[in-house]
N, C-alpha and C positions, 0 to 999 in steps of 0.2 A: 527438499533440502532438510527439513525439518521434521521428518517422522521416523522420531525418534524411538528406543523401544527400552525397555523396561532396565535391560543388562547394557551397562556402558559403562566400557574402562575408555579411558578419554584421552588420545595420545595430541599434540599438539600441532595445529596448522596454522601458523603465525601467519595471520595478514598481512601481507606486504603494502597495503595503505595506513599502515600505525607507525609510521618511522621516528618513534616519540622518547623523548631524554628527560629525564630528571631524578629522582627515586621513586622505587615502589619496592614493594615487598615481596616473597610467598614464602615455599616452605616452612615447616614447622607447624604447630600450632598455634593456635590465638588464644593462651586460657584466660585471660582476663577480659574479655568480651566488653572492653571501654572502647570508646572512642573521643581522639583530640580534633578540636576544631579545622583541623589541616587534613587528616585521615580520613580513606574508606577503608570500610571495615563489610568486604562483600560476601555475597553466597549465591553460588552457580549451580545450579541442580537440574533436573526434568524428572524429578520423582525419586530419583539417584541421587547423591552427591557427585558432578563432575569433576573427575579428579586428575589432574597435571593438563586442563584445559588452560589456554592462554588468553587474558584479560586483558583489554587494549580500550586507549581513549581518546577521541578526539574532541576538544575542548576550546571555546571561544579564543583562546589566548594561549601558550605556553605550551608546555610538551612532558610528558610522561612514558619512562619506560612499562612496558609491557612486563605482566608479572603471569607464573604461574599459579593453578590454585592447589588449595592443598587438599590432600585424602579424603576430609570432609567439606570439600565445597569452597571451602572460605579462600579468601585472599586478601591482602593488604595494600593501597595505595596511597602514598605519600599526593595531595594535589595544593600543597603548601603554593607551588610557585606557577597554581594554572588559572585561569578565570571560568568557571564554572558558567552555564551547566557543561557535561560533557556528554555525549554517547557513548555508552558502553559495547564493548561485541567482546563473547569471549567467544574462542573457536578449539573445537575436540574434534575426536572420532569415534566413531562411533565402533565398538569392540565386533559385535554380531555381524554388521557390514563392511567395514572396514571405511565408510563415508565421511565425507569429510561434513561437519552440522558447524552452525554457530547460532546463538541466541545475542538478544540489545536487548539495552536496559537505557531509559537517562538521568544522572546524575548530578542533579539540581540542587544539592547541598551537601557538604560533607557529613559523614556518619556513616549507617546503612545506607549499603545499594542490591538489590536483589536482583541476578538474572540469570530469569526463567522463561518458561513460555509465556506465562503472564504477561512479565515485561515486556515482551517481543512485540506480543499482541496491541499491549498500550503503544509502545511505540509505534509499531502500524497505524493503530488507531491516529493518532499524531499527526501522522504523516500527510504532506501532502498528496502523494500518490498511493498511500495505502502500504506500501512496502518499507516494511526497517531497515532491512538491506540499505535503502536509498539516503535515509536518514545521515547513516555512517560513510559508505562511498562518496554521498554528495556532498560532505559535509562542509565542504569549503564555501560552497553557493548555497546554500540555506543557514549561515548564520542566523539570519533575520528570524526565520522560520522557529529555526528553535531555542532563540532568546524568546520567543512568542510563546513559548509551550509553560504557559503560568498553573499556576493551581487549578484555577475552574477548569481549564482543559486537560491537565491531564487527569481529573476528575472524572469530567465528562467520557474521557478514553476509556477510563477502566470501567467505569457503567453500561460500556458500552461493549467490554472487554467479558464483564461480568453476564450480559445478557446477553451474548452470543453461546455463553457457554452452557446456560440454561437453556436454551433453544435446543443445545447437543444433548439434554436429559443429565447435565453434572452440575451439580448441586456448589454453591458459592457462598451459603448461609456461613461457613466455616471460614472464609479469605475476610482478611481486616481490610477495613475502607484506604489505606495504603499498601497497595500490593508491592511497590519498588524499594520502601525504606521501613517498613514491617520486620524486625528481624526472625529469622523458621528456622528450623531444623532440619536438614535432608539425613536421610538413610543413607548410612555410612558403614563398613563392617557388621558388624551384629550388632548395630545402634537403629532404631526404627526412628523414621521422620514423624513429622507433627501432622495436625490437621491439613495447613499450607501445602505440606510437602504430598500428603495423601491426595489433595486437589490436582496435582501435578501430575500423580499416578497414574487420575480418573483421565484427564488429558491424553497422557500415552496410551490406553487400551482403545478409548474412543476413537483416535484417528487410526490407531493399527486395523480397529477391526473395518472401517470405514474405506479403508484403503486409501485413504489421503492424506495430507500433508499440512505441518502447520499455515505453509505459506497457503494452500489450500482455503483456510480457514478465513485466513485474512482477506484473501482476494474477495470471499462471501462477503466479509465486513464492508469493506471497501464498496462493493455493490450493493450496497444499500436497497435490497430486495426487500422494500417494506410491506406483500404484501398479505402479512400475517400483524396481528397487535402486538407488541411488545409493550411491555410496560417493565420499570424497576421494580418490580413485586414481584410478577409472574403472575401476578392477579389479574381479573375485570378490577375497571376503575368505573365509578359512577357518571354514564351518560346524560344524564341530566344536569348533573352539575359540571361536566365537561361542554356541554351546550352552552351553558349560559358563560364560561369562563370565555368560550370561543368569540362568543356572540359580542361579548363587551371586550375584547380585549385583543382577539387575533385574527378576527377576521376581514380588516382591515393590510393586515400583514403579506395574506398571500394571495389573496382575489382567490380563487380556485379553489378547493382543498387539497391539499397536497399531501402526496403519500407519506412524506417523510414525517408527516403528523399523526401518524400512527404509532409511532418509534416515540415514546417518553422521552427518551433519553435524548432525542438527536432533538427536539423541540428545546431541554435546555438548555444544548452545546447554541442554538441557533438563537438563546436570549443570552447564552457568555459571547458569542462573537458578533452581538448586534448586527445579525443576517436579516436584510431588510428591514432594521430599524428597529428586531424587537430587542435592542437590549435596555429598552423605556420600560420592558416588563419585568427586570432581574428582582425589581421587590413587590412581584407580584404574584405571579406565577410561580406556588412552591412543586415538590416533588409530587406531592400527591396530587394536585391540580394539574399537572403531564401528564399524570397516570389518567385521570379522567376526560383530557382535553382527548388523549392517545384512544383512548376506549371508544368517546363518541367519534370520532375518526373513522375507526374503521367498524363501527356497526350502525350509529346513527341512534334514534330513538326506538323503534318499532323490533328490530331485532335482540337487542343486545343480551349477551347470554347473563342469566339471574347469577349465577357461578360462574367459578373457576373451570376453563372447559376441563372435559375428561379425557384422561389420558388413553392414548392406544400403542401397541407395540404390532411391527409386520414379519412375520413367520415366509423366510424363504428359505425353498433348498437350493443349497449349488446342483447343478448338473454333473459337478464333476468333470475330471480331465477329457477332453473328447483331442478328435480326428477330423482332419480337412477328409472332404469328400463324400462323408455320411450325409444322413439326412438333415432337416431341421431341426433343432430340439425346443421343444415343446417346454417355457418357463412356469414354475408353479411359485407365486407369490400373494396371501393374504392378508388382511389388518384386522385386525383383534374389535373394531369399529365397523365392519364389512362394508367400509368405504373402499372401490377401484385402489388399485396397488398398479405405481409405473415402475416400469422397469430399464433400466436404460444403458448402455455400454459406457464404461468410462476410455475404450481403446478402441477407437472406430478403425484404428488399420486393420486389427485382429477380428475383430467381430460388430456388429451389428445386431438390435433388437427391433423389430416391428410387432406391434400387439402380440408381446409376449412371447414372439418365438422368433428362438435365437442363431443369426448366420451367423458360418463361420467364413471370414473372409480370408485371413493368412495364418501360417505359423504363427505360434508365441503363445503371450500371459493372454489371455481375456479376462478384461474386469468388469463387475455388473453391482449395479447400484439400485436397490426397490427403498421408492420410496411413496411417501402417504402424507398429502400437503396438508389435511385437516379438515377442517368447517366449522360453522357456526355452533356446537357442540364442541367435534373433537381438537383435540390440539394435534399438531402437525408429529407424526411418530419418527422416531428415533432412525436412519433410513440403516441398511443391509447392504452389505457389499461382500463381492467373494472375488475371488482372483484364481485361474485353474489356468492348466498348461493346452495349448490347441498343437497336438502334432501333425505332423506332415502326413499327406497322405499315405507315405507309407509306412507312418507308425515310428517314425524317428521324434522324437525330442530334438527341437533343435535348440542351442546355444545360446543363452541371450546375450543382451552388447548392450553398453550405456553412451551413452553422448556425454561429451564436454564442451559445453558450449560458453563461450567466457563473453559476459556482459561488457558491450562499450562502452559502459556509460553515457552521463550526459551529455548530448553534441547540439551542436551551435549551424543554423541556417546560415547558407552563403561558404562554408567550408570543403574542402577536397572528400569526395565520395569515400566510406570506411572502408577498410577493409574487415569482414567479418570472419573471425578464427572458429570455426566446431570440427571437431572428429569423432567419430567414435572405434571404442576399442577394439573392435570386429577386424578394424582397417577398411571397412568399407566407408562411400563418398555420402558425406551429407549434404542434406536438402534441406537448404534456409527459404522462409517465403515469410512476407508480411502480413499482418492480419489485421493491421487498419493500413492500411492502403492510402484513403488520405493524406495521412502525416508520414509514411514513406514509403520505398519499396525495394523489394532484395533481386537484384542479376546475378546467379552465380552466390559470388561472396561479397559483393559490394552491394552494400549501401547507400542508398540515396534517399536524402531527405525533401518533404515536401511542404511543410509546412506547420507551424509550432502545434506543439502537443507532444501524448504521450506514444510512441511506437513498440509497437511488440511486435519482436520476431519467433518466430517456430523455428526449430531443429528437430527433422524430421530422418530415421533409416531406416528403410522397407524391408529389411533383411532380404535372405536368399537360401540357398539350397542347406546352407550349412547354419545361420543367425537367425534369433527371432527378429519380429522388428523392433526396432528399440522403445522404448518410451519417449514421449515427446517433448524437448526442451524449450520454455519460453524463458524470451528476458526481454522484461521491458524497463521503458527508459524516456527521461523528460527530453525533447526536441523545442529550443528557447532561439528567441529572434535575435538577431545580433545586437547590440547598444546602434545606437543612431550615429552617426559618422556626422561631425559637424564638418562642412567644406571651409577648405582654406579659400576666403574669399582674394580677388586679386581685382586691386584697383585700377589698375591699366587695362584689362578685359573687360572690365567694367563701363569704362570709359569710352570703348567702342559700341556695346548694345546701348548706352544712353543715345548714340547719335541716333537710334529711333523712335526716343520717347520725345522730343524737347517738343512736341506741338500737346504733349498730355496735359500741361497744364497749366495753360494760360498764358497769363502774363509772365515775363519773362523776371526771374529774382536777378539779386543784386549778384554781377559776375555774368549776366548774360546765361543763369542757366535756370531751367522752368521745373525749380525743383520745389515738390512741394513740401510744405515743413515736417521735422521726422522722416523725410522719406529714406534716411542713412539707416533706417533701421528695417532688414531686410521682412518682419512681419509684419510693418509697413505698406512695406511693396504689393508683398503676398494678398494682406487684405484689398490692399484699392484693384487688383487683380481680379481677385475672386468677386469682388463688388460691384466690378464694369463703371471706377469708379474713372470719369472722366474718359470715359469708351477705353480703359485700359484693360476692358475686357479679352481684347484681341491679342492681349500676348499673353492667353494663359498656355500657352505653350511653352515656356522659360522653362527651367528647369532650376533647382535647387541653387544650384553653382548656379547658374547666370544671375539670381537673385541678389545672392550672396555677395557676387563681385558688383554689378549696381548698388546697392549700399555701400560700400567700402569706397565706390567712386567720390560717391554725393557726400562721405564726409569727408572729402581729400578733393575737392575739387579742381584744385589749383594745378595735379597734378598735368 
């Protein structure tokens, strides 16, 4: 959704979930660059200025019309009559593919709002499920969530935001420590962007040549694959003095060592949200004391590198476009460190790698990814991807087909099985299937859910004589319990299951009935149940309702 490319004229896909009223602004310019306490005053770019991209908000309270932005980026909205914070989405297209992209941002004070990929990513970061998408679609049922989203967190987001990006070999020394209300300059006409805007640049080559995608990038964040060091420097941090911070201060926190103590950064999102307790450590534990807790983590004492490890870069060739039916092809991939180089298919319909030599399985794109995880020296190299056409065996090219596959959103256990809507442009039939299986599963086009969590479906089309096969579409999505159903108790139903308690407890109360005190109150009941308490152990069979209506009796007894 998100890989985006360098040329974008940006035509408008107005979300049909912003159906928002009040003033805003776009067109024209903005040359006095103020801002009044009521005003945003944004900029929407990916290296580019997007321009006649559409700006939409949804916001704790109140409502806002949706604005265009202007030539250079910018746009104006009036949030005089909203309750803040809001999420931002603005949504374009993309000129070269004609794709429909959107980026978020969240807008937690008036003034500047920036959104970019940055922001995207921050907001990911944020996120409960790792997706901003979700952020803005769910926004009705995560109030809570992102009234939550305070300073130290979204702090923690973009440090976290910042060192995924250095992990990708693009430099963040030049991004100010507020990346959403920072005000930049994007390239616009024969205007060059700033530093900010060049970061964004480094972004779109990265994922083009990668062959991947922003949400790509997230999902990595989201998977907390800790098992390389990170730290907020991109340095070693002092194991030694990370031992002894550990010794006196954390190792009470997590019994174990735990991977995610490798990660700086996620150690002090884990003292901002008092995750097991350490938020006793927030005046303890500074940045550079992460950086060294994180270091001795993932080396210990006996290894730890004296330096910064060394860098390596991996030299692969494409094979180039081939033909079903050939032979194998024989991959050639090395690293500048003459560490093993893996190589791996990003399109298992189309192809297939095994120690480096590569099937072809169907028509289409084949895309391949060499990568080189690092070591105790090197650091982990920048990975290689290529993308080439596999034709038919008899030498035709065939036609590619994209999938549209529309997200159901968040769904609720206990409800009528979904119906799931994908096609693709071929006109040939898609293939939906689940991929946690647990929390639900796909017949056909319906959906059935199984149990709370997060479900992810596949859209999958094999092509045929005339289509390649398509690329594969996921969407996932939060699966929540229903609220608790309190039963309408009924004192006359009631009144007939007591005819089998009256020997439970004793002597008989005033009124001839052997109730014992409190018992009107059905967790009460519940407990002398569960307690076998007066051998009332024997009806734990009741049920909810039957409880319910026993209490209602015993305070109405007279009924």
């Amino acid at each position: 959704m998100k890989n985006f490319r360098q040329h974008i004229t940006l035509g408008l896909a107005v979300t049909a979930a912003a159906t928002l009223v009040a003033c805003g602004g776009g067109g024209g310019s903005d040359p006095s660059g103020t801002t009044t306490p009521s005003v945003i005053n944004g900029m929407a770019a990916t290296g580019l200025a997007i321009d006649n991209g559409q700006v939409s908000l949804k916001c704790l309270s109140g409502q806002v019309n949706p604005v265009s932005t202007r030539s250079d980026g910018t746009f104006t909205m009036d949030v005089s009559q909203v309750t803040l914070p809001c999420v931002a989405r603005v949504d374009f297209k993309d000129r070269s593919t004609g794709a429909d992209k959107r980026l978020h941002s969240l807008a937690r004070a008036a003034g500047t709002l920036n959104i970019t990929q940055l922001t995207d990513m921050v907001v990911a970061n944020l996120s409960s499920t790792g997706v901003a998408d979700d952020v803005f679609d769910q926004f009705e049922s995560k109030h809570a969530e992102v009234e939550g989203y305070d300073d130290d967190r979204v702090q923690t987001a973009t440090e976290r935001t910042k060192t995924h990006l250095e992990s990708k070999g693009i430099s963040t020394a030049s991004l100010p420590a507020d990346v959403i209300a920072t005000r930049f300059s994007a390239k616009h006409d024969a205007q060059d962007g700033d530093a900010y805007d060049h970061v964004l640049d480094d972004i779109e080559a990265t994922i083009e040549a990668e062959h991947h995608s922003l949400d790509d990038w997230e999902q990595e964040m989201h998977d907390g694959d800790e098992s390389d060091l990170s730290t907020t420097t991109g340095q070693v941090g002092d194991p030694s003095a990370g031992k002894a911070a550990w010794d006196s201060s954390c190792s009470s926190c997590h019994g174990a060592r735990l991977s995610d103590a490798k990660n700086a950064a996620k150690i002090l999102e884990a003292i901002r949200e008092n995750e097991g307790g350490m938020g006793s450590l927030a005046g303890t534990v500074s940045q550079t004391m992460a950086n060294n807790i994180a270091t001795y983590m993932m080396y210990g004492l006996s290894s730890t590198p004296t330096s910064a490890l060394t860098s390596q870069t991996i030299s692969f060739t494409s094979p180039g476009n081939q033909t079903l039916g050939v032979a194998p092809v024989a991959l050639s991939a090395n690293a500048t460190s003459g560490l093993p180089v893996t190589i791996a298919s990003t399109t298992p319909v189309v192809c297939s790698v095994s120690s480096n030599t590569l099937t072809l399985l169907a028509a289409g794109n084949c895309g391949l990814t060499a990568s080189q995880a690092g070591n105790t020296t090197y650091s982990a190299a920048p990975s290689v991807s290529y993308s080439f056409a596999v034709a038919s065996a008899t030498g035709v090219v065939l036609a590619s087909q994209t999938i549209s596959f529309a997200n159901p959103g968040a769904q609720t256990l206990g409800l009528t099985p979904v119906t799931l809507v994908a096609s693709a442009d071929s006109g040939l039939s898609v293939s939906l299937s689940s991929s946690t299986p647990r929390v639900c599963s796909v017949s056909g086009s319906t959906l059935t859910l199984v149990t709370a969590g997060t479900c992810t479906v596949n859209a999958n089309q094999a092509g045929n004589s005339v289509y390649t096969a398509a690329a594969t579409v996921s969407r996932s999505f939060s699966v929540t319990s229903p609220a608790p159903v309190t039963p309408v108790a009924s004192a006359t139903s009631g009144k007939t299951l007591y005819a089998n308690c009256t020997g439970c407890h004793g002597a008989a109360a005033s009124g001839g009935l052997n109730v014992l005190a409190g018992a009107n109150s059905a967790s009460t009941i519940q407990g002398a149940i569960s307690s076998n308490m007066g051998g009332m152990g024997m009806f734990s069979n009741l049920t909810t309702q039957n409880i319910a209506d026993l209490a209602a009796y015993l305070a109405t007894p007279t009924i």
